[in-house]
N, C-alpha and C positions, 0 to 999 in steps of 0.2 A: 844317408841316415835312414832308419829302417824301423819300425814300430811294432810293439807284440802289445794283442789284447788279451788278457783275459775271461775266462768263460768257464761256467761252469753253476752249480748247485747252492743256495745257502749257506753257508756256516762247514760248507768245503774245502775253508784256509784260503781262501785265495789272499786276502789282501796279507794277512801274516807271513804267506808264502813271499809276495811282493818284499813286504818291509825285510824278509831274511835275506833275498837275493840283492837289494837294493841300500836298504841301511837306512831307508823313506819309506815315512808310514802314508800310505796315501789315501787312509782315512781322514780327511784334512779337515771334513765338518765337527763340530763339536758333538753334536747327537749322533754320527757313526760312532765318535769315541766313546759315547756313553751307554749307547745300545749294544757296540761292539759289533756291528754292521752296517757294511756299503750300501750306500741310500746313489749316495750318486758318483758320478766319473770320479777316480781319483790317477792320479798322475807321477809317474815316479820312472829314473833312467839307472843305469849300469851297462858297465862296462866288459864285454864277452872276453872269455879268456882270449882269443887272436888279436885282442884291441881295436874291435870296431862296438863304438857306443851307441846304445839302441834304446830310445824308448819304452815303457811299459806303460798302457791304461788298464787300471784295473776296474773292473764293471761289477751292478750289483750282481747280485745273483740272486734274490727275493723276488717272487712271480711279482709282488706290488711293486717293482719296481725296473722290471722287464726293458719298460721305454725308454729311462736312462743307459740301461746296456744299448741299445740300439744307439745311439747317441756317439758309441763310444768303439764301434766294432768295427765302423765304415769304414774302407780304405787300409785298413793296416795291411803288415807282411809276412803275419804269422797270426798263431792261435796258442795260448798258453791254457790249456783246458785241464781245470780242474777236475780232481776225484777224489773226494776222501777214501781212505782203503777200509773203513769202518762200515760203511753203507755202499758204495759203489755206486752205480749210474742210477739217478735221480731225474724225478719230471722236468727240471729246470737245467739241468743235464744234456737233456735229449731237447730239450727247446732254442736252449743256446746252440746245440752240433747244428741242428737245421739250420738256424739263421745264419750261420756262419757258412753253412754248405750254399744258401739261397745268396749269400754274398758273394760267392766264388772264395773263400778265402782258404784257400788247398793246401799251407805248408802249417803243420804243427806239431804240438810235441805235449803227450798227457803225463801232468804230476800226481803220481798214485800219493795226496798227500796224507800227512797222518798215519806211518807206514809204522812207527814206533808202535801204535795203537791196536796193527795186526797183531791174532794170537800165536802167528808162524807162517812160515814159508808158503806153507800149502794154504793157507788163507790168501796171501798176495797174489798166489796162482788164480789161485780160483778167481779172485777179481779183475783180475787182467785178462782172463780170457770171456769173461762179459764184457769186459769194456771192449774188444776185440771183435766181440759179437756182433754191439753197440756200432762201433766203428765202419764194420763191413757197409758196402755201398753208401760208405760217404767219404768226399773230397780228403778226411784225415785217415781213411783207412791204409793200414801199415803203420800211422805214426809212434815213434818210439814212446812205451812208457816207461815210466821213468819214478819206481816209488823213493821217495824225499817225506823227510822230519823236518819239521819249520824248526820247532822247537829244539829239537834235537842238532840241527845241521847237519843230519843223514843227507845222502842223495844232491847237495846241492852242486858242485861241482859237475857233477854227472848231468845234471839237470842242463845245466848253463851251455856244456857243450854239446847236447843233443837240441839246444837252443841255434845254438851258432851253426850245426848242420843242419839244420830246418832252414833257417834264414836264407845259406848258401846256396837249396834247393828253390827259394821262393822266385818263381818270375819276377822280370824286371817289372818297375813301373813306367809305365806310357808317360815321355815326357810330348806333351802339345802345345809346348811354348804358350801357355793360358793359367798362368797361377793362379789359386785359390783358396783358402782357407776357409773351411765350413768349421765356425765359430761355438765353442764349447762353453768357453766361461767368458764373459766382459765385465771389467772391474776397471777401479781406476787407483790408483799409489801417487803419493804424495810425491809433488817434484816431479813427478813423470804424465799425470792425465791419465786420460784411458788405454787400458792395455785389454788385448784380445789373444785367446786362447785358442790352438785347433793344428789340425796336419797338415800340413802344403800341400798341395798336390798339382799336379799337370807345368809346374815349372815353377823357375826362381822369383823371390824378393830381392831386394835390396835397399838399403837403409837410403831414405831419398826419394823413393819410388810415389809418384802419386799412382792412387788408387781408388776406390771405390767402395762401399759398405753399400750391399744390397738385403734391406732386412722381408723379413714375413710378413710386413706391412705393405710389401710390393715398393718401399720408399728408395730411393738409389741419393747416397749421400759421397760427395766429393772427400776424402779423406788424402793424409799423406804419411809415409813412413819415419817416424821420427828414430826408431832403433829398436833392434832385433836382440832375441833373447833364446838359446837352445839348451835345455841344462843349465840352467842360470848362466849363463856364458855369452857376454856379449859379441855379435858376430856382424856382418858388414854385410854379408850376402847367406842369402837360406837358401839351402838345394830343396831339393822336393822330394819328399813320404816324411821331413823334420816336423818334428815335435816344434811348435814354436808359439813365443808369445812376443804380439807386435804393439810397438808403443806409437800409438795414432794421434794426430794432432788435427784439426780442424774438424772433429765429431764431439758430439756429448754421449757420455754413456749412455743417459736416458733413452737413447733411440736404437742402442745394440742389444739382443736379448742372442740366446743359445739359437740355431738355426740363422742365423745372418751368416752372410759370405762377403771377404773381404776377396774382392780380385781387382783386373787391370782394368781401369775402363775400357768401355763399350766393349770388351767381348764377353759375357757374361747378361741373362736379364731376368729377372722375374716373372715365371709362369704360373697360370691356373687349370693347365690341358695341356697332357701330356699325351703320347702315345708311345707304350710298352708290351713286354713281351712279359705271362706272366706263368709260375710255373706254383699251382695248387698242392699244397702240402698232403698225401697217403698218412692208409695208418690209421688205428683206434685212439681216439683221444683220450682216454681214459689209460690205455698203455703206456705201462713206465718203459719200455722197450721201444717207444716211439714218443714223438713230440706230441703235445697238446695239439690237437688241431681242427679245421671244420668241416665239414662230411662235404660240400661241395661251396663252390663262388655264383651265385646266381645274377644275372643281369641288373644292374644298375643299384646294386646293390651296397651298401657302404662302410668305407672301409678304411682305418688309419692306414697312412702311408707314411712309412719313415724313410730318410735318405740323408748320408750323410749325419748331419747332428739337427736336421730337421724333418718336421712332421705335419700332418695335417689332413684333417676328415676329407675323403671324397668319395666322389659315387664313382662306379667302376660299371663301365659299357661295355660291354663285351661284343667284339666284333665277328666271332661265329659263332650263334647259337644262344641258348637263353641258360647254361650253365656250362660252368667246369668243375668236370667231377674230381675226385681227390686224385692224388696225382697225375694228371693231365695240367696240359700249358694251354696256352690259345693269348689273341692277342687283344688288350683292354685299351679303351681309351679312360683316363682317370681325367674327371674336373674338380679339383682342388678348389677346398673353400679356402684354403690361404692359402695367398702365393710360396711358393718356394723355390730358389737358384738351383736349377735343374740342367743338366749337359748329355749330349745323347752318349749313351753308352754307360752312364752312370747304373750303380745297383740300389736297388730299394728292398725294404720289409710294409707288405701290408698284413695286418689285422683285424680282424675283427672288433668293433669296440665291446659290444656286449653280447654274448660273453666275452672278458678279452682274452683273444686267444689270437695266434701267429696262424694265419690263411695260407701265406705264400709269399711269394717275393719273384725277382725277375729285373730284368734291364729297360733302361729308358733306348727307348729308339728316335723318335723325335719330339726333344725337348720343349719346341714350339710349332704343332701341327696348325695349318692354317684355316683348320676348320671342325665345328665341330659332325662327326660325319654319319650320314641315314643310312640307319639298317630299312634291309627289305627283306623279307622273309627271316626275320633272324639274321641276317649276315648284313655285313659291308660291302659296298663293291668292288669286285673282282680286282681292280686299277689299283684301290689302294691297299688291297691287301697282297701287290703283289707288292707295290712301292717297299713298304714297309718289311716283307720278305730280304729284299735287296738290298736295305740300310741296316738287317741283322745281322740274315749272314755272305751276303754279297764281296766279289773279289775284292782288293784296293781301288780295282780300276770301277769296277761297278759301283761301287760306294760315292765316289770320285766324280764321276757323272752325275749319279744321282742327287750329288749334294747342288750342282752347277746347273743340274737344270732345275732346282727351287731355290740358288741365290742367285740365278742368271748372270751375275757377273762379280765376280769376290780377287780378294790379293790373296794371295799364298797361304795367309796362316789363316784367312778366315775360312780358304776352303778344305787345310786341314782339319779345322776344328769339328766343322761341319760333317765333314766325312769321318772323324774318328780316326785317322792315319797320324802315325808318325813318319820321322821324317824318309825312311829308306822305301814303306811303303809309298810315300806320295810321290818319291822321284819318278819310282817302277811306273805307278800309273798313268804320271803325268809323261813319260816317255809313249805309254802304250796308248792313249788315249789321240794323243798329239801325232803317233805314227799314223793313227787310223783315221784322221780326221775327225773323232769325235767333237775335240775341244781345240779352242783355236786361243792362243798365246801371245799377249802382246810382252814389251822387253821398253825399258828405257833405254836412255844412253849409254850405259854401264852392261848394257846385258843382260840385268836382272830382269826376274817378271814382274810386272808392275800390275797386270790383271790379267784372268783369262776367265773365260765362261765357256757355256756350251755353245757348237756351233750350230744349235736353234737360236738362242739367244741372239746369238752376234746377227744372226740373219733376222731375225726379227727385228733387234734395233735399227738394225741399217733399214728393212724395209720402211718402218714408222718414220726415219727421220727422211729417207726422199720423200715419201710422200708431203712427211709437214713442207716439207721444202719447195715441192712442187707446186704445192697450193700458198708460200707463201710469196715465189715469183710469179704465177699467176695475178694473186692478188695487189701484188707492188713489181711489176714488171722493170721498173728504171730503177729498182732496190740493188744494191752491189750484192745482197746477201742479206739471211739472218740474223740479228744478233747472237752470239755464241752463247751466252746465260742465256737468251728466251729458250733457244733449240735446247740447249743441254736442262733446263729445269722443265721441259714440256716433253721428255725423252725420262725423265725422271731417271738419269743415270748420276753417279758419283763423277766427280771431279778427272780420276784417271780412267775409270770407266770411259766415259766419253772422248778424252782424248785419245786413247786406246782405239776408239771404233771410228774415230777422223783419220787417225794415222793408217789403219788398216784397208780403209778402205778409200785409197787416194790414185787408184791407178789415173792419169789422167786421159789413156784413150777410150775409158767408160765412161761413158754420158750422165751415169747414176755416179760418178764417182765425187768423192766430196774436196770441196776445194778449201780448205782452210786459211782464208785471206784475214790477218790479224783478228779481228774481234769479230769479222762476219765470216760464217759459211755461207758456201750456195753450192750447186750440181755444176759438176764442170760440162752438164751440156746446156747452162744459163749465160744466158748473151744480152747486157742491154740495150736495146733496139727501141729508138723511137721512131712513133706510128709517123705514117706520111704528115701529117699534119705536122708535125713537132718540127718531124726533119726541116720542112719548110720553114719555121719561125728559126729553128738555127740558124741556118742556112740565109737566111735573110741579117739577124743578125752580127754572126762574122762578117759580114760583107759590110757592112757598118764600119765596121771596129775597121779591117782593112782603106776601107777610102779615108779615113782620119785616126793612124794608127796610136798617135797621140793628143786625138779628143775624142776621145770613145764614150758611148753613151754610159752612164752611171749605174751602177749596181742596184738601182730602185729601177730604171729604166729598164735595163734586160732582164733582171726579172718578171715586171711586168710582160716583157715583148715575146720570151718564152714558155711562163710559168715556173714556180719554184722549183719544182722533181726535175724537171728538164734544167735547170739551170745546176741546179748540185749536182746533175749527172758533169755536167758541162765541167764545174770548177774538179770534180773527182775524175774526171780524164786528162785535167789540164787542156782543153780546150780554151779558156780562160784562166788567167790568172789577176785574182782578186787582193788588190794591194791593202788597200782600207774598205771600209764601210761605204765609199762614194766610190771609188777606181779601181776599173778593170782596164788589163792589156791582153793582147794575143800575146802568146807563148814565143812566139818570134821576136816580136818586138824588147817584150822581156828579158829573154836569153841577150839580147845584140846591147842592151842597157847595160845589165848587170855588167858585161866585156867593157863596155866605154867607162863605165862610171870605173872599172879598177885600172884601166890603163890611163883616166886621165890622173889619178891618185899615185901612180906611181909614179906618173911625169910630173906632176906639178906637185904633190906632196899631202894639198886634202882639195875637198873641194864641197865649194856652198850650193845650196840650192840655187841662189838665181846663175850659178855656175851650169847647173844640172837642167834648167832651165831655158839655157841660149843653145847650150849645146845638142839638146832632143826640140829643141823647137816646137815649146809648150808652154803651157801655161806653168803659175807658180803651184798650182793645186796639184797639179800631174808631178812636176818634179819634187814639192816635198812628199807629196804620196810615196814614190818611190824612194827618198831616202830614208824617210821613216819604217818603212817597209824593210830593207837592206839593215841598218838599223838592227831591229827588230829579229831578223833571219842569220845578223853576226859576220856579215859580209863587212859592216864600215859600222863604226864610232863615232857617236859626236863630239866634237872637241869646241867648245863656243859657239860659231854661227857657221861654222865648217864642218866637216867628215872626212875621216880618216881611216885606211884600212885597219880592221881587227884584227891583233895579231902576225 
């Protein structure tokens, strides 16, 4: 599915042009109708002659009304650029071509409209060859024009299919598995709740999907998909560049305005600091042969930024130098007084508020810079203006790195997203990165990759967690290990992140290598060793337990006799084994029980305590101990005042 904006001068036909090609008027407010001008977005589809159906937004074209065009031009596939053949290229004209060239939006096609109203032939010449003019050095120059009668239904045929070879020509769109919809109109219909309006982009919906409503208020509200709508046509799943309007359940309208983004949770967030690339609009502002625009961008200066179908005042830092003169680029940090859902690689239009006039435009490069950053002598430093160099126009593989060494450790799509790849570039990198040892690749059981980061990262984790490690056998030397939640939340790593960096690094004839013993780690060159002294209260106490192997001192007793740490090393060695609260046996003793108590069950069929009793040559406290204990572990069933094997 595929979307054309329109663009173009006042009262240049555009929307008439619309309602002829479409059979929808997409002046849909009451005062367009009465004014008989586009105040704001309006919205209307048709059908190309090959039979693929495409979108149309028509935008104002009135300078007061500039900001709603911006609103409406983001992301589309094409450019349907208006001309009346009465007046030709106009200020708003040449304002719209800019913003659409500052867009990147390259495929289009001009309607000479109002061509009825030419005095002849040689009139439509002549206007076409300024438009032509007009056109030279920008992203629409060669596009076919095409003069068309709304009125009339001159040209339209023609029109439509120099439409349909535009489109054909237009680059794909990037899909990054990261759907989103940057929110045009929100309303609610009866029976249905709230519905939201806007283009998909970066991947699919689906009816069911929960999601997310991230507004300008920086608020993030849980929403979920109740049904999809493209062309009034209910649909089950939305590709991405669709025209679409989603019926959301679990939000109040109250809290969605134009500029809110519906996407997936967590990959998506609200910024107020951005850092972009920005490219100052040339030219006499006063020339109808050029755009309105402003003589230079001076440091810190302030400026509307629009993106997508939102907007908002900021100051604009400039990171070399204390201006950018007209057409000249250079690279700004922007701090947004309202937040807005921003993705690196995204396009923006800044302005000037007063005068309002179009400054420039340019791409987001990182949507959330971790800092805001000091100039010295006019400039930023060298570091990060190379960084920033490298995530514009940097290889797959360089992007790829560079995103891995500031998420230090991401799954697959997060570090697509980050990098700006899709999916053929990220295999490329991820091959070329991984051959050279840049990046190091963990894989579940399946093979898939479950996480990878940079191999600074990985070594850096690993170096933090021997250390906590080392200082936490230091500190609890008779410890089996660290709890796995302390390690992995003092490691401040994600769930697979961490399991990732235990699995990798397990060799175990490395003495730094990590040993993953159920819910504790430790260094596989951690040995628990008690001091001479300890050894000695052992060592005295087995020898206890051995000369009265069934009247052994009680579980308050040898604890006292070697202390508690020494004692749970003891019971986690199985050096002892601790039947109840009061009895313990040696391991031997134990194992030789366990064998009697099932061969006397099998011989005689069950057997009682004061059975268990004569036969270990013990008291009754030691023989229910132990059947209670058996018991308990599923070896023998009590059946009355007897036991019986389980099973």
């Amino acid at each position: 599915m595929r979307v054309i904006a329109t663009a173009g001068h006042v009262d240049h036909g555009k929307s008439t042009l619309v309602r002829a090609l479409t059979g929808i008027n997409p002046d849909r407010l009451r005062e367009e109708q009465q004014r008989e001008m586009t105040i704001d977005l309006g919205f209307a589809w048709m059908t190309l002659p090959g039979g693929e159906p495409v979108g149309i937004i028509d935008v104002p074209g009135h300078v007061d009304f500039i900001e709603n065009m911006l609103a409406g031009v983001g992301g589309v596939d094409a450019a349907l650029l208006v001309i009346a053949a009465d007046e030709g290229p106009m200020p708003q004209t040449i304002e719209h071509l800019a913003i659409l060239a500052l867009l990147r939006v390259s495929c289009g096609v001009v309607a000479l409209t109002k061509a009825d109203l030419a005095p002849d032939q040689a009139w439509v010449d002549l206007v076409s060859d300024d438009i032509r003019r007009v056109l030279a050095g920008t992203p629409l120059a060669g596009a076919p024009i095409v003069p068309v009668s709304a009125k009339a239904g001159q040209g339209l045929g023609a029109l439509m299919l120099a439409l349909e070879q535009a489109l054909a020509n237009a680059p794909a769109r990037r899909d990054l598995g990261r759907p989103r919809l940057p929110v045009d109109r929100a309303f609610t219909l009866p029976g249905f709740g709230v519905i939201v309006t806007g283009t998909l982009s970066d991947g699919t919906f689906a009816v069911g999907d929960e999601v997310e409503v991230l507004t300008q208020r920086g608020e993030v509200f849980p929403a979920r998909i109740r049904g999809l709508q493209t062309h009034k046509q209910k649909i089950t799943r939305a590709q991405m560049g669709s025209r679409l309007a989603v019926n959301l359940s679990g939000v109040d309208v109250e809290r969605i305005a134009r500029g809110s983004v519906v996407a997936k949770p967590g990959t998506l967030a609200p910024t107020t600091l951005v850092d972009a690339w920005l490219e100052v609009l040339g030219g006499d502002a006063r020339d109808t042969s050029g755009p309105r625009r402003a003589s230079a961008l001076r440091h810190n200066a302030e400026v509307k930024v629009f993106s997508g179908a939102a907007h908002s005042i900021a100051h604009a830092w400039l990171l070399e130098g204390d201006a950018l003169a007209p057409g000249a680029s250079g690279w700004v940090q922007l701090q947004l007084a309202t937040p807005m859902v921003l993705a690196n690689g995204d396009r923006f239009i800044a302005r000037l508020p007063s005068p309002s006039l179009t400054v420039g435009g340019g791409v987001i490069v990182d949507a959330h810079p971790s800092m805001r950053y000091r100039r010295r002598g006019g400039h930023a430093d060298a570091r990060v203006l190379n960084r920033l160099a490298t995530l514009r126009r940097g290889s797959p593989s360089d992007r790829l790195a560079q995103a891995l060494q500031e998420l230090a450790f991401a799954t697959l799509a997060e570090a697509a997203a980050h990098a700006h790849l899709e999916a053929d570039e990220l295999q490329a990198a991820l091959a070329d990165l991984s051959e050279r040892g840049v990046i190091l690749v963990a894989r579940d059981a399946r093979g898939s990759i479950s996480v990878l980061g940079h191999r600074e990262a990985w070594q850096a984790a690993r170096d933090r967690a021997v250390a906590m490690l080392r200082d936490f056998h230091k500190a609890q030397p008779l410890a089996e290990g660290m709890p796995r939640d302390t390690l992995r939340s003092q490691l401040k790593l994600s769930p697979g992140a961490f399991d990732a960096l235990l699995g990798h690094y397990n060799d175990a004839s490395d003495p730094s290598a990590f040993v993953d013993a159920g819910g504790m780690v430790r260094l596989a060159s951690h040995d628990v060793r008690f001091a001479p002294e300890q050894q000695t209260a052992v060592e005295a106490l087995l020898a206890r337990c051995r000369a009265q192997p069934w009247a052994t001192p009680s579980v308050k007793e040898a604890r006292a006799a070697v202390g508690d740490e020494v004692y749970t090393v003891m019971l986690r060695r199985r050096m002892l084994i601790q039947l109840n609260d009061e009895v313990i046996l040696l391991p031997d003793t134990y194992a030789q029980a366990v064998q009697h108590v099932r061969a006397f069950i099998e011989r005689e069929g069950s057997m009682t305590a004061a059975q268990a009793r004569d036969l270990f040559g013990t008291t009754r406290k030691y023989a229910l101990a132990l059947m209670e204990h058996l018991d308990l572990i599923g070896v023998t069933r009590r059946v009355g005042d007897a036991r019986v094997l389980k099973g």
